[in-house]
C-alpha positions, 0 to 999 in steps of 0.5 A: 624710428621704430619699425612696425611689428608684424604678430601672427595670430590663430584665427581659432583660438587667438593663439599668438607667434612671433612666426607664422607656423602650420600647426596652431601648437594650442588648438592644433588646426592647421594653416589657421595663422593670419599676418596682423601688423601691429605699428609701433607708434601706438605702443604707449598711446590709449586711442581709447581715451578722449581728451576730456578723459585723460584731462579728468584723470590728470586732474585727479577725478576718480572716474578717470584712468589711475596707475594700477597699483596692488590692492589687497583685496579686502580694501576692494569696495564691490557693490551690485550694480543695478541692471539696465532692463532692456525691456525684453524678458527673453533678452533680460534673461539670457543676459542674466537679468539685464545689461550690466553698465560698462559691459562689453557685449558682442551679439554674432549671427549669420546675414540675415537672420535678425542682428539689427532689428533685434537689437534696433527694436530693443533700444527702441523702448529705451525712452528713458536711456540716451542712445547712440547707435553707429551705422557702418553698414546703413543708412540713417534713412535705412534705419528711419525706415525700419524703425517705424517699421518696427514700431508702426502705430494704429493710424499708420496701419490703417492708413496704409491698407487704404492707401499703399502709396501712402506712408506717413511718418510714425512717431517714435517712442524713443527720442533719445536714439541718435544715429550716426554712419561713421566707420571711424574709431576715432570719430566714435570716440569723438561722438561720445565724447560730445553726446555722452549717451548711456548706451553705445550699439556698433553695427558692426565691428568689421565695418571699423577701423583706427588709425593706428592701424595700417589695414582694411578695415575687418582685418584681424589686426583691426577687429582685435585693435578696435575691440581692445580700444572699446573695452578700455573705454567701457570698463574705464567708465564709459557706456555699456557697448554692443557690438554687432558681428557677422559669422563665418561660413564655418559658424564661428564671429568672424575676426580672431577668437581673441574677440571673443576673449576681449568681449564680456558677453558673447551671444549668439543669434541663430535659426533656419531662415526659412522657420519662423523661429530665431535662437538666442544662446549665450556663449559666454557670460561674465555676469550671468549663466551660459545655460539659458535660451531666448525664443523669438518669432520673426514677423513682419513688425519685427522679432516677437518673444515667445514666452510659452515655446511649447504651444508653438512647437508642438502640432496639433495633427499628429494622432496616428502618425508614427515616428513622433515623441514628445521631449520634455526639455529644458534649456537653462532654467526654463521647461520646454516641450519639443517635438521629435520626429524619425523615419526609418527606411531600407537601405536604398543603395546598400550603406546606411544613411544616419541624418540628424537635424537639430540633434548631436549625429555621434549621440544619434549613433551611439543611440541606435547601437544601443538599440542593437546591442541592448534591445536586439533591434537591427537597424544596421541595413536602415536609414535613419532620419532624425528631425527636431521640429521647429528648427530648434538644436537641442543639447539637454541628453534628456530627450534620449529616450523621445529620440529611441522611442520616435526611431523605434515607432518609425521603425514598427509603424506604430505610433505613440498616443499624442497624450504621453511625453518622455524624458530620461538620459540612455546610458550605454547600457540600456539603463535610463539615467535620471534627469535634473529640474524633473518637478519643472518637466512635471508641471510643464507637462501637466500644464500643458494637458498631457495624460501620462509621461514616462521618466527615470525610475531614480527620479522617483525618490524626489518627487512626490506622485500625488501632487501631480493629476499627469500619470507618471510611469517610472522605467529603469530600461530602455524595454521598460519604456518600449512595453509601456508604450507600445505593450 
């Protein structure tokens, strides 16, 4: 009788070893190498496959499981399949246009920060689409609360400010939403078998386990074997899946960084719990762009698109105040503005201090040493404190120069008039690099009723200046800027 074959995996990278060593030779971390057995019985047996799948494929249907065999790939019939519209244009958008059928998509985020009722709302709309959503955490009277929490109506609002104890029960604008708590493999497979929905939410993987695998469920050789078992079945026909993942207290999807390989779609939800703001990025995308940024606002009803994030980033009472640029940003193909803020303080105890909240700290740095070295600023006895309002992680190198010009206003205790905005890239000498999409930032600022914007010189050559009402100041140095702001 075969023995059980022990594999040890990179918790970082999914590099595999046939022993376990120190140093992952891939990525190069150290003590990242888990034990995962992998039981020999299950070698050449598809869990993925129901019954009903493998009888169709015996029988000959076509949308069931062939040999694989070469196929020139002239003879390959590709068609554009229609997306599935969730019903969410932030969602739509980071997906690429929509949710592919029979793709695997795997949605990860810290506790808390909105997993379930982003996803619950969503498939909410869906009243057109057959759901089944699997519950390995709560419980079917959890998610019957939160739905008609999500989605109450006039009758119930009004009712319940009158009468708190009161809580009828809203009716719910999707009633082919099933719900099932199951932590089975095997028992989901069987759900889908009997119900053949169009779209399959797991909430989540590290609350699944198979069979065929001798180990607590959210193990790495659990995680990896029921993800392998899923997408099987959703490129062999089955229903779009979307998989629910906790994060690490490193940042990363918990389980083996193969997960993230296996999967079509990798999103990522994030935010500071304690901004009203949530983030949703895509971290890979076999259908769609990486590039682009969802925005919701969390409220008591649930999780709310922003469609305009500049009107709610931006304060209103700033006039007067130093220390605060305005950044023209853009975040895939979508303009926004953000607000930066600095402060710039003595040293207290000797060594400088260099904080940066939602901003790279090694471009934080290499900013203020062009500050020294190229504008004659003395900022190495300082404490320098950079903050991105809102809560937002900014990583368009276009709000260099709102950056220097915050750090420099804190820094002189002058502000900068509420009416201008800047955007441009600082190379390292000094020089203000020109920036992509510069029409999109134009007519963003300009929409948004801002006076004057300061922008590359290079961008100058592509635009037209009299189609715009905003006053545009090109600049070609970092000093350029500092005398049209401050004279």
């Amino acid at each position: 009788m075969a023995k059980d074959k022990v594999m040890y995996v990179c918790d970082n990278c999914g590099q595999e070893s046939a022993k376990w060593l120190g140093k992952c030779p891939s990525c190069g971390m150290w003590q990242t190498f888990k034990e995962i057995r992998v039981t020999a019985g299950t070698a050449g047996r598809d869990v993925s496959t129901p019954a009903w799948r493998r009888a169709s494929a015996s029988a000959g249907d076509r949308s069931g499981i062939q040999a694989s065999r070469p196929i020139p790939l002239s003879e390959i019939h590709a068609e554009a399949e229609p997306r599935i519209d969730m019903g969410d244009a932030e969602l739509n958008r980071v997906l690429g246009g929509g949710l592919v059928p029979g793709s695997l998509v795997l949605l990860g985020g810290e506790p808390g920060i909105g997993k379930s009722t982003l996803v619950l709302q969503t498939i909410l709309r869906l009243s057109d689409k057959k759901v089944l959503y699997v519950s390995g955490e709560e419980s079917a009277r959890q998610l019957k609360l939160r739905a008609e929490r999500l989605t109450p109506c006039p009758m119930q609002r009004h009712t319940s400010a009158m009468h708190p104890s009161a809580s009828p029960s809203a009716p719910l604008p999707a009633p082919q939403l099933l719900v099932v708590c199951d932590t089975s493999l095997e028992n989901i497979f069987a759900h889908i078998e009997a119900e053949h929905p169009d779209l399959v939410v797991i909430d989540s993987i590290q609350t699944i386990s198979t069979e065929s695998v001798e180990s607590s469920p959210g193990s790495l050789s659990q995680i990896r074997e029921c993800a392998a078992a899923l997408l099987r079945f959703a490129k062999s026909g089955g229903p779009s899946i979307i998989l629910i993942g906790h994060i690490n207290k490193e940042g990363t999807l918990a389980g083996p960084k193969v997960l993230e390989h296996i999967v079509d779609t990798v999103l990522q939800f994030e935010g500071d719990q304690h901004y009203l703001y949530r983030i949703l990025r895509s971290q890979k995308n076999r259908f769609g762009s990486t590039s682009e940024l969802g925005i919701y606002e969390m409220r008591s009803e649930g999780l709310r698109p922003v469609e305009n994030p500049s009107e709610l980033l931006l304060t209103d009472n700033q006039e007067g105040l130093s220390g605060i640029a305005i950044a023209v940003a853009i975040e895939g193909v979508r303009p926004f503005l953000i607000e930066t803020q600095a402060l710039v303080s003595t040293a207290a105890y000797g060594t400088a201090q260099r904080s940066a909240n939602g901003f790279d700290y090694r471009r934080l740095n290499m900013l203020l040493a062009v500050l020294e070295k190229r504008v004659g600023f003395k900022l190495a006895q300082k404490d320098v404190f950079l903050n991105i309002a809102g809560g937002l992680r900014v990583t368009d190198p276009a709000i260099d120069l709102a950056v220097i010009a915050a750090i420099l206003s804190s820094n002189v205790d002058t502000a900068i008039d509420s009416d201008v905005c800047l955007t441009g890239e600082v190379g390292l000498s000094g020089e203000i690099r020109p920036v992509s999409r510069i029409e999109q930032r134009l007519a963003e600022a300009e929409r948004l009723g801002f006076a004057r914007i300061v922008i590359p010189a290079a961008n100058m050559k592509a635009i037209d200046p009299r189609a715009y009402k905003i006053h545009i100041e090109p600049c070609r140095k970092v000093e350029d800027a500092f005398r049209s702001l401050f004279g």
